[in-house]
DRENPA-3360 file (N, C-alpha, C; in nm, 2 decimals, always signed):
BEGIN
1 = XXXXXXXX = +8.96/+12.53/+4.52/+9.10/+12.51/+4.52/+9.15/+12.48/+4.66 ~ +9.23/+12.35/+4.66/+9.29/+12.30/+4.78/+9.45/+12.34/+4.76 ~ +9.51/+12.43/+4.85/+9.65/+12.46/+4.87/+9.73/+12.42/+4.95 ~ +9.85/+12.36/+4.97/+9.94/+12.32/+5.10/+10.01/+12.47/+5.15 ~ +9.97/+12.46/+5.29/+10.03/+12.63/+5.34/+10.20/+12.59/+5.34 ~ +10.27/+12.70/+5.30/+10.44/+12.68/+5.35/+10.48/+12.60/+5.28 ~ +10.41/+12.56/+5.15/+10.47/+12.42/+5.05/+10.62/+12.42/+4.99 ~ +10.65/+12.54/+4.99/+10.85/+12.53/+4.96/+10.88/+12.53/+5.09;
9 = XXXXXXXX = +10.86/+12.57/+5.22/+10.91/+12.50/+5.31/+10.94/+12.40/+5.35 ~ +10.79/+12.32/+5.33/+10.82/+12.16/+5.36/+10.93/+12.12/+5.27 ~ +10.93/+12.17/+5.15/+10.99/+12.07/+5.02/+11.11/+12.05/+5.10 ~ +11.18/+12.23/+5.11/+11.34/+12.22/+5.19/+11.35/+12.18/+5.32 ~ +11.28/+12.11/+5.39/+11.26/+12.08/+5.52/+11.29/+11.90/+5.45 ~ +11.21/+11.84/+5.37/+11.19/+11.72/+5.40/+11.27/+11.62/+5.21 ~ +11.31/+11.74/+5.16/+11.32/+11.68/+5.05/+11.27/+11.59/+4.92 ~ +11.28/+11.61/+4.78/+11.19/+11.57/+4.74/+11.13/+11.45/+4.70;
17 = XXXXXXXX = +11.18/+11.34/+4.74/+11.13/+11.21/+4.78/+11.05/+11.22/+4.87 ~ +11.07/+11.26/+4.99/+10.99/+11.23/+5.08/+10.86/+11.39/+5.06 ~ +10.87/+11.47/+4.96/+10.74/+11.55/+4.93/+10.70/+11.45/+4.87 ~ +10.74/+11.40/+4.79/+10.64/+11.30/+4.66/+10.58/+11.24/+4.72 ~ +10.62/+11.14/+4.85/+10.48/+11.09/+4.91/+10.42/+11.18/+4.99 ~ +10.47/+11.24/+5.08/+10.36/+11.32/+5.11/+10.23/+11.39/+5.03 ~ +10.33/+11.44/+4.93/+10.20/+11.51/+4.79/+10.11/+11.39/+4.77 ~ +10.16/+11.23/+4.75/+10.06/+11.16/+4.69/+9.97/+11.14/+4.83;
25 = XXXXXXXX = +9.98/+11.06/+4.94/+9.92/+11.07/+5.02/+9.80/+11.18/+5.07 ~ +9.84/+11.31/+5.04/+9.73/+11.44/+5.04/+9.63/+11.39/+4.91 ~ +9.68/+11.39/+4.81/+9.62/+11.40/+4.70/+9.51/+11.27/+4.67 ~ +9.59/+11.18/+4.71/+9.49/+11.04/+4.72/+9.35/+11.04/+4.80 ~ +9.37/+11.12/+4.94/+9.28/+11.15/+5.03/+9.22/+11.24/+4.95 ~ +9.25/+11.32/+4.89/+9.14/+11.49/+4.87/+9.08/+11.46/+4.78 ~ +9.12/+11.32/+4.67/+9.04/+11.30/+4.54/+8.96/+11.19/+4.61 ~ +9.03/+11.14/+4.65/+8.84/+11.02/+4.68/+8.74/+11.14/+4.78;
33 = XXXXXXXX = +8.76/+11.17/+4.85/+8.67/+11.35/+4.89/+8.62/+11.34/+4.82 ~ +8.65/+11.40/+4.68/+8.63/+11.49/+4.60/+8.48/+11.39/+4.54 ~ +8.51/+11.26/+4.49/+8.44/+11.17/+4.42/+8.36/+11.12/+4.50 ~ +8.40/+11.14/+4.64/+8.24/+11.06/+4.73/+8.16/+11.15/+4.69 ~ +8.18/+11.28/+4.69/+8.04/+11.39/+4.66/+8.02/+11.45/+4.55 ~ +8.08/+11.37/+4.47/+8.04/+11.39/+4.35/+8.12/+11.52/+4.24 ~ +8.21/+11.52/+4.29/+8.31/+11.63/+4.22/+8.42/+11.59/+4.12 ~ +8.45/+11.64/+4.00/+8.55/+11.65/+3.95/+8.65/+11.73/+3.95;
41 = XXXXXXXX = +8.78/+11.59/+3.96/+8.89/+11.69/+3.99/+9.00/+11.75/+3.86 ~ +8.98/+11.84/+3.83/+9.02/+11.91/+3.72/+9.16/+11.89/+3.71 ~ +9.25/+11.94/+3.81/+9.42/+11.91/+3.78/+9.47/+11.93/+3.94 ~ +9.58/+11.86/+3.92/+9.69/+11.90/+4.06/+9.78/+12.00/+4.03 ~ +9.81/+12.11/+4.13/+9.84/+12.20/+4.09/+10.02/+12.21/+4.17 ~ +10.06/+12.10/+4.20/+10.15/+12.03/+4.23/+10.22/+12.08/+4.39 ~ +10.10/+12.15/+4.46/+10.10/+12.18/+4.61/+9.92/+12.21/+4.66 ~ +9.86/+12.14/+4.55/+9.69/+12.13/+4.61/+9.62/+12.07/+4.48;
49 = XXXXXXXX = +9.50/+12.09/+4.50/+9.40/+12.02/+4.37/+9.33/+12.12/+4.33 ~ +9.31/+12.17/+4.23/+9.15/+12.18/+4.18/+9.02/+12.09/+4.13 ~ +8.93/+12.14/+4.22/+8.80/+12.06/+4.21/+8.67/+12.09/+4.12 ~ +8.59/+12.08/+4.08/+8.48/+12.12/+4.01/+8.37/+12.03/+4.01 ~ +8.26/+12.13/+4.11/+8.13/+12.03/+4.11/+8.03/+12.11/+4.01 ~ +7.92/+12.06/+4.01/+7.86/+12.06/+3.86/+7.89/+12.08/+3.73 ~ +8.02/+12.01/+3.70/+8.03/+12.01/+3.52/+8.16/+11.92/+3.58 ~ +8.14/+11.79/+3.44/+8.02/+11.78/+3.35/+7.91/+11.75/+3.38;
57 = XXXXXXXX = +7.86/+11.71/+3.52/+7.71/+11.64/+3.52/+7.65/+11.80/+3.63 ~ +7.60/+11.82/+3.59/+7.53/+11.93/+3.65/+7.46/+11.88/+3.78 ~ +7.45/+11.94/+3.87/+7.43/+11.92/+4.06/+7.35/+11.99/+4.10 ~ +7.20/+12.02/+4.16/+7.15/+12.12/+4.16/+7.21/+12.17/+4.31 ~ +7.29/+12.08/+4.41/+7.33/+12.11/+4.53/+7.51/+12.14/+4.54 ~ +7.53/+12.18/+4.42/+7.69/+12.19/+4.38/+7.77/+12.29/+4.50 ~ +7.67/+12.37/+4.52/+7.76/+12.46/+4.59/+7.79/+12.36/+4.77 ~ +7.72/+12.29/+4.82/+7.67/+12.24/+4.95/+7.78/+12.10/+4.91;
65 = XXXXXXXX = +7.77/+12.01/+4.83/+7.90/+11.97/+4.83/+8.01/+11.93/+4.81 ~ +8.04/+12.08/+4.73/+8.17/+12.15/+4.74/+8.18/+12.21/+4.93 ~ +8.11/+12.22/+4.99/+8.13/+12.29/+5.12/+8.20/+12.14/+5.20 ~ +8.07/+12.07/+5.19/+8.11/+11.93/+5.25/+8.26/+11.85/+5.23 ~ +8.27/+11.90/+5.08/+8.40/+11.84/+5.06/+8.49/+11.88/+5.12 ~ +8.52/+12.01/+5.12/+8.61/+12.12/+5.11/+8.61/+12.08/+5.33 ~ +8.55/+12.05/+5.38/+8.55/+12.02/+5.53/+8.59/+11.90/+5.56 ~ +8.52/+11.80/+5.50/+8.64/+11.64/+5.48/+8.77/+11.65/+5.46;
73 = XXXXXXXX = +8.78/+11.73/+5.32/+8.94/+11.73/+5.30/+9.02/+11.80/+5.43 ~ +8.93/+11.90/+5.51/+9.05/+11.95/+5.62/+9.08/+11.80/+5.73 ~ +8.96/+11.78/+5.76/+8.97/+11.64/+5.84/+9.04/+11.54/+5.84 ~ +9.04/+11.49/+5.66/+9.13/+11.38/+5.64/+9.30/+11.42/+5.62 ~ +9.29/+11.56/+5.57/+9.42/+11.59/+5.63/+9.52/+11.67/+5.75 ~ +9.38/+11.62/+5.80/+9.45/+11.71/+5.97/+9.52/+11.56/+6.02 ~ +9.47/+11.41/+5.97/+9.49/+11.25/+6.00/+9.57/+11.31/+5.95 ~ +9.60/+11.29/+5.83/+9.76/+11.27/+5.76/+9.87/+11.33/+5.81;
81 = XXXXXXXX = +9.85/+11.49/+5.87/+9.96/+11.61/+5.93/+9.98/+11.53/+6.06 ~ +9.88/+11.45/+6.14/+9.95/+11.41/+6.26/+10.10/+11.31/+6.22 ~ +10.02/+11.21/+6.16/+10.10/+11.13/+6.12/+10.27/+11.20/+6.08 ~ +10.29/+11.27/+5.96/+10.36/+11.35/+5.88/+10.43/+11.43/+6.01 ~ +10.35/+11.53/+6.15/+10.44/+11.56/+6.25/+10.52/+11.50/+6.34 ~ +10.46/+11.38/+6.31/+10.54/+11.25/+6.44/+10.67/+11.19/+6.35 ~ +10.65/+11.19/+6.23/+10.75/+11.12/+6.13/+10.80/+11.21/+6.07 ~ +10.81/+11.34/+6.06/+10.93/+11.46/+5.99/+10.89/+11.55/+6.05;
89 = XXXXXXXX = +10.81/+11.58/+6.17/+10.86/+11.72/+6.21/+10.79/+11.85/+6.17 ~ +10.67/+11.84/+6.12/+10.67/+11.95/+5.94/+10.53/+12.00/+6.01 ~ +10.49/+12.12/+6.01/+10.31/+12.12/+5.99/+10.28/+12.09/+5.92 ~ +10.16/+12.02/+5.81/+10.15/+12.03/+5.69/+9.93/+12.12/+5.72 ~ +9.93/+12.18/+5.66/+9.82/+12.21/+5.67/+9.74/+12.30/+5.51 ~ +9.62/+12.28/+5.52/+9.57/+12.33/+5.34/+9.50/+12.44/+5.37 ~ +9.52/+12.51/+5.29/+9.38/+12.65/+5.27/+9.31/+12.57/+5.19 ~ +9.19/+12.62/+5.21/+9.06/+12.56/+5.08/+9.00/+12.67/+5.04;
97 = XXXXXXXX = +8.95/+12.73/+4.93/+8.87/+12.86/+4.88/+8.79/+12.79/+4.78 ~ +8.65/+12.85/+4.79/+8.53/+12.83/+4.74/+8.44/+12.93/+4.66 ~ +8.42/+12.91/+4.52/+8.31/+13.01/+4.46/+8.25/+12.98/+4.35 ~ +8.14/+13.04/+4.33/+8.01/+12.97/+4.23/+7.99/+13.09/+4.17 ~ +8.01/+13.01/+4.00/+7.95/+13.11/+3.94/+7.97/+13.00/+3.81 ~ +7.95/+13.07/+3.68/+7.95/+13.04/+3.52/+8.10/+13.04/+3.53 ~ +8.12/+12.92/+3.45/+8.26/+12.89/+3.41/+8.27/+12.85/+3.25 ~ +8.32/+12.81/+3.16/+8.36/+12.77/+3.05/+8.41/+12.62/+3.10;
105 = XXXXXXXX = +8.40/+12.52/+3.03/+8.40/+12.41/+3.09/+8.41/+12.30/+2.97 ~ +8.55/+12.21/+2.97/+8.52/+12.09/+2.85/+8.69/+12.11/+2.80 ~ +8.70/+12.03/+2.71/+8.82/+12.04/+2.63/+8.83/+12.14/+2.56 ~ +8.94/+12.23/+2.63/+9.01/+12.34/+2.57/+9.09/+12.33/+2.47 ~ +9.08/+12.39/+2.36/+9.19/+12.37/+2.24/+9.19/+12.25/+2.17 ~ +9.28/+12.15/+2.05/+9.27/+12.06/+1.99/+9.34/+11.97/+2.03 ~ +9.43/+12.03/+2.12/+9.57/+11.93/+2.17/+9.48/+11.84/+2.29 ~ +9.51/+11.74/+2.36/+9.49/+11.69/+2.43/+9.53/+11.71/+2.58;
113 = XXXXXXXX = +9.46/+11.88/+2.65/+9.50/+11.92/+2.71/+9.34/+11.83/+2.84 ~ +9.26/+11.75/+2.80/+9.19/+11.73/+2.92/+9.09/+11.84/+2.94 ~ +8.98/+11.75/+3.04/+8.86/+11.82/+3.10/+8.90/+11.97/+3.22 ~ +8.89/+12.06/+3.19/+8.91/+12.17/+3.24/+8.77/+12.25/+3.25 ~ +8.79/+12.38/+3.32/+8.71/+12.47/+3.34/+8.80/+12.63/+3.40 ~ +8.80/+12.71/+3.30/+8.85/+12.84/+3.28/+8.71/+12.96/+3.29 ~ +8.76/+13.05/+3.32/+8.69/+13.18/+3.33/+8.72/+13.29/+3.46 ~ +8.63/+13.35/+3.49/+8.66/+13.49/+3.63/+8.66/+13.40/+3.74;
121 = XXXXXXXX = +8.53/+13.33/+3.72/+8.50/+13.25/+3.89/+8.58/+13.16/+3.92 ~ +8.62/+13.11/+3.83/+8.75/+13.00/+3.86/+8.90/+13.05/+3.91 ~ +8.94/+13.18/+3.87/+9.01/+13.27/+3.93/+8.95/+13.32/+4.07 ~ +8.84/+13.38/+4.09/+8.78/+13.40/+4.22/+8.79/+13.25/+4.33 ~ +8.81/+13.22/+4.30/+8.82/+13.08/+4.40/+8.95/+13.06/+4.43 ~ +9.03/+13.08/+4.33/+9.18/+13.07/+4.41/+9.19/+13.13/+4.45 ~ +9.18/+13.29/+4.43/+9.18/+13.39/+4.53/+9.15/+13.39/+4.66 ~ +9.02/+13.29/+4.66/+8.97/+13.27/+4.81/+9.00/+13.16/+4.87;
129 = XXXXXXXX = +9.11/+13.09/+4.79/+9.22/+13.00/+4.89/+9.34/+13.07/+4.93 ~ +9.33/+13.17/+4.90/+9.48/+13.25/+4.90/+9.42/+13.35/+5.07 ~ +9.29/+13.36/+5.07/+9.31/+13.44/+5.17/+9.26/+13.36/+5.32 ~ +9.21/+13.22/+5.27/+9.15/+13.13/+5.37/+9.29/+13.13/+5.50 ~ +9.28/+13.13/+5.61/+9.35/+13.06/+5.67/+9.38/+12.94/+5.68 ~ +9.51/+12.92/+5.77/+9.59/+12.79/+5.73/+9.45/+12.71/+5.84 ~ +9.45/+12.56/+5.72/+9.33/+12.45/+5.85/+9.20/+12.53/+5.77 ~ +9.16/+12.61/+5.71/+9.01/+12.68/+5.73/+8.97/+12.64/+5.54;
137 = XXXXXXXX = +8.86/+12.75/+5.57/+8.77/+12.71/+5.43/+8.69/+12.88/+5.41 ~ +8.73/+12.91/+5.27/+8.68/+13.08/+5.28/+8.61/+13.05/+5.17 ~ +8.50/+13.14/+5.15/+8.34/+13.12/+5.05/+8.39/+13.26/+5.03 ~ +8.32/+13.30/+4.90/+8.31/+13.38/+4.84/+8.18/+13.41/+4.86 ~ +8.12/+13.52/+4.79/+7.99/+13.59/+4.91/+7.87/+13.48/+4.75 ~ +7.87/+13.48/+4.62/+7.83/+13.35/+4.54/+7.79/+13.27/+4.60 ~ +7.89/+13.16/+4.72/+7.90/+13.02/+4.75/+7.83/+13.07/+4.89 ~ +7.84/+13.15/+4.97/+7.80/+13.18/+5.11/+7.64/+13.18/+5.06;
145 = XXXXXXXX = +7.59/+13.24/+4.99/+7.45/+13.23/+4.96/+7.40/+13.19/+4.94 ~ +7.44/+13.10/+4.85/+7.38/+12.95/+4.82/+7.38/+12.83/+4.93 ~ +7.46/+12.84/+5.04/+7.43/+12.76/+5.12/+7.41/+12.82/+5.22 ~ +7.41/+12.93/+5.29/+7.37/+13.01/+5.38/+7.26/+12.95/+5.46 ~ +7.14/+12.84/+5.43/+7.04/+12.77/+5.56/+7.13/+12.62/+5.55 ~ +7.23/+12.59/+5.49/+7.25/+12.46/+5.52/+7.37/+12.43/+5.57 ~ +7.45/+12.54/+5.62/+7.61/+12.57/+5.66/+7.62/+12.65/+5.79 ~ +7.70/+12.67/+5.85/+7.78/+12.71/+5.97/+7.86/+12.83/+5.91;
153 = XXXXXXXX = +7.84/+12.95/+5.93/+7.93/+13.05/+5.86/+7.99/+13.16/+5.96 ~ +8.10/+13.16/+5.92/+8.15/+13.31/+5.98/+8.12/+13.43/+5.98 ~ +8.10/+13.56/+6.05/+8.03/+13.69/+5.98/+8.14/+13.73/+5.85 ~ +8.03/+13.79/+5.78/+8.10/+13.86/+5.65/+8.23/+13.94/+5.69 ~ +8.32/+13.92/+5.59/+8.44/+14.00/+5.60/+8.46/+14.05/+5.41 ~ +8.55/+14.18/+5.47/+8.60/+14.23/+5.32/+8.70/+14.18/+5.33 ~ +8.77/+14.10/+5.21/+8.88/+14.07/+5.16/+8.99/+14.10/+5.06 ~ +9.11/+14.17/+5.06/+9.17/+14.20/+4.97/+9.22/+14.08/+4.90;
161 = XXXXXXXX = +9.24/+14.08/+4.76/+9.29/+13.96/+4.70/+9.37/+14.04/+4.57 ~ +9.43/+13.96/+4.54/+9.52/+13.96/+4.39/+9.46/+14.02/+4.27 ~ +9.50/+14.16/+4.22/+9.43/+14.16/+4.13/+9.31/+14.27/+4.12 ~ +9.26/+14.30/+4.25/+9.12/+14.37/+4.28/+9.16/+14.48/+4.34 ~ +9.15/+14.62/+4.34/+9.22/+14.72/+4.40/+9.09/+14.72/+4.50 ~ +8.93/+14.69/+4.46/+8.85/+14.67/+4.55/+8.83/+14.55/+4.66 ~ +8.80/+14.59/+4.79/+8.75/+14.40/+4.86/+8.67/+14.43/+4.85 ~ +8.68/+14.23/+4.85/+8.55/+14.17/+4.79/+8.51/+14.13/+4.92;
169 = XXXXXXXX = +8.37/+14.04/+4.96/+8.33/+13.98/+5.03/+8.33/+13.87/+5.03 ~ +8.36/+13.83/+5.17/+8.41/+13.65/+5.19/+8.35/+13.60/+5.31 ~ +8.32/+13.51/+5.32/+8.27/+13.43/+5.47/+8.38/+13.27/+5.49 ~ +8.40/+13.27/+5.60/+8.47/+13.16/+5.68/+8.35/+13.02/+5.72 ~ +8.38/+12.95/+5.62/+8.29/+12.80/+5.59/+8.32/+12.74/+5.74 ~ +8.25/+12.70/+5.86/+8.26/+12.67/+6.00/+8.22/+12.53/+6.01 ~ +8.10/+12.50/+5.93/+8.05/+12.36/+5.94/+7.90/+12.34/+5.87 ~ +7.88/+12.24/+5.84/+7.76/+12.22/+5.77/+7.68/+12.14/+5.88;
177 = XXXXXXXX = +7.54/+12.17/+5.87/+7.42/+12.05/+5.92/+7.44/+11.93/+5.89 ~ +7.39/+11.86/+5.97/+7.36/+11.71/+5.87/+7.28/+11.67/+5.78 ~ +7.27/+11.57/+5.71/+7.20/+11.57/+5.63/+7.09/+11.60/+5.67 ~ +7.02/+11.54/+5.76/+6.90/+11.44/+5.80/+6.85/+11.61/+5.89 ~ +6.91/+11.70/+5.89/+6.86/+11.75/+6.04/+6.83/+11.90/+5.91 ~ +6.66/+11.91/+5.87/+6.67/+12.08/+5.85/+6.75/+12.20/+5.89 ~ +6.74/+12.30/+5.81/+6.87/+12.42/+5.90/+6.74/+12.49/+5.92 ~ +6.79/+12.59/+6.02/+6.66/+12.68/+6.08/+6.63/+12.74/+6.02;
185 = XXXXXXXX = +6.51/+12.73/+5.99/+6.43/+12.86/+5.98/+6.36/+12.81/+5.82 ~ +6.40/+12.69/+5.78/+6.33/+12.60/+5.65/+6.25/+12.54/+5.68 ~ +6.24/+12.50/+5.78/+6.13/+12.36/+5.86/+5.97/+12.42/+5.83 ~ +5.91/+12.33/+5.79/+5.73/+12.40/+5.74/+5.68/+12.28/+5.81 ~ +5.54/+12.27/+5.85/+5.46/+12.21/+5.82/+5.36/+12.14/+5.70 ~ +5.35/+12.07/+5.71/+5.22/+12.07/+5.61/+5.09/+12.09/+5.68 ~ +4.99/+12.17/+5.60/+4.87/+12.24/+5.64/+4.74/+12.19/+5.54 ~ +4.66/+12.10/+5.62/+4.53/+12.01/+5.59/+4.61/+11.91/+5.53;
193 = XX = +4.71/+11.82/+5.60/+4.70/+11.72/+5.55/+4.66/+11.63/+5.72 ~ +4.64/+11.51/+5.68/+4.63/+11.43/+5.78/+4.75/+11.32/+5.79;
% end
């Protein structure tokens, strides 16, 4: 889940013509993101997107980029907030929240409601856009594990969220490796070959 921080502020700040481009301009940027790495974007939630990587086509690196993505989208719209602060005045900035797990996934119901994905984990990810800071990217302790040799992470934190009288555990997504460059401590040799 991609969120706009202060999204009824801007609205009353800039009015709603000039939200509509703004919203389209975020949104345009966060779905081609979304589709360079291979993600489907499920719905706009009419102040962010939801995204979904592995389904329908299953990814065995689903969790890594959803990370990647989820770090482009802050970049390409940290471009767009300059712009948007020189021309209205506004911060505009996104929480992102991340989490992996089993979802339900496909056309819900008979009506022509579209490709979706419903269940817990899909609620756990909003959640962990709700507690990401503004600009940042928050993992659920699922998505932290699964990329944990190929990412840049924050130390563990407990997080209260919506819903949970328990915290849960979350990590602050900082940056990913490059492609090309192993993460520590994976790197092998090979042994008797020449």
């Amino acid at each position: 889940f991609a969120d706009v921080v202060h999204s009824m502020d801007i609205a009353a700040a800039v009015g709603a013509e000039r939200l509509r481009e703004i919203m389209a301009g975020l949104v345009d940027r966060a779905v081609a993101v979304v589709k360079r790495y291979g993600g489907t974007v499920d719905k706009f939630t009419g102040d962010g997107i939801m995204a979904v990587f592995g389904a329908p086509v299953a990814l065995e690196d689903h969790a890594l980029r959803a990370c990647r993505t989820a770090l482009d989208i802050q970049s390409e719209i940290a471009a767009l907030a300059e712009q948007i602060a020189q021309h209205d005045g506004i911060d505009l900035r996104l929480r992102i929240g991340l989490n992996s797990g089993q979802v339900i996934a496909g056309q819900i119901g008979d009506t022509a409601t579209g490709y979706t994905a419903i269940g817990e984990q899909v609620g756990m990810a909003q959640r962990m856009e709700s507690v990401a800071p503004p600009g940042g990217v928050m993992l659920n302790a699922s998505t932290a594990r699964l990329v944990e040799h190929h990412a840049i992470l924050g130390e563990p934190e407990l997080v209260y969220i919506k819903g949970n009288d328990q915290a849960v555990a979350a990590q602050s997504l900082l940056g990913v490796f490059d492609r090309d460059r192993p993460a520590a401590g994976i790197e092998s040799n090979l042994v008797g070959r020449q």
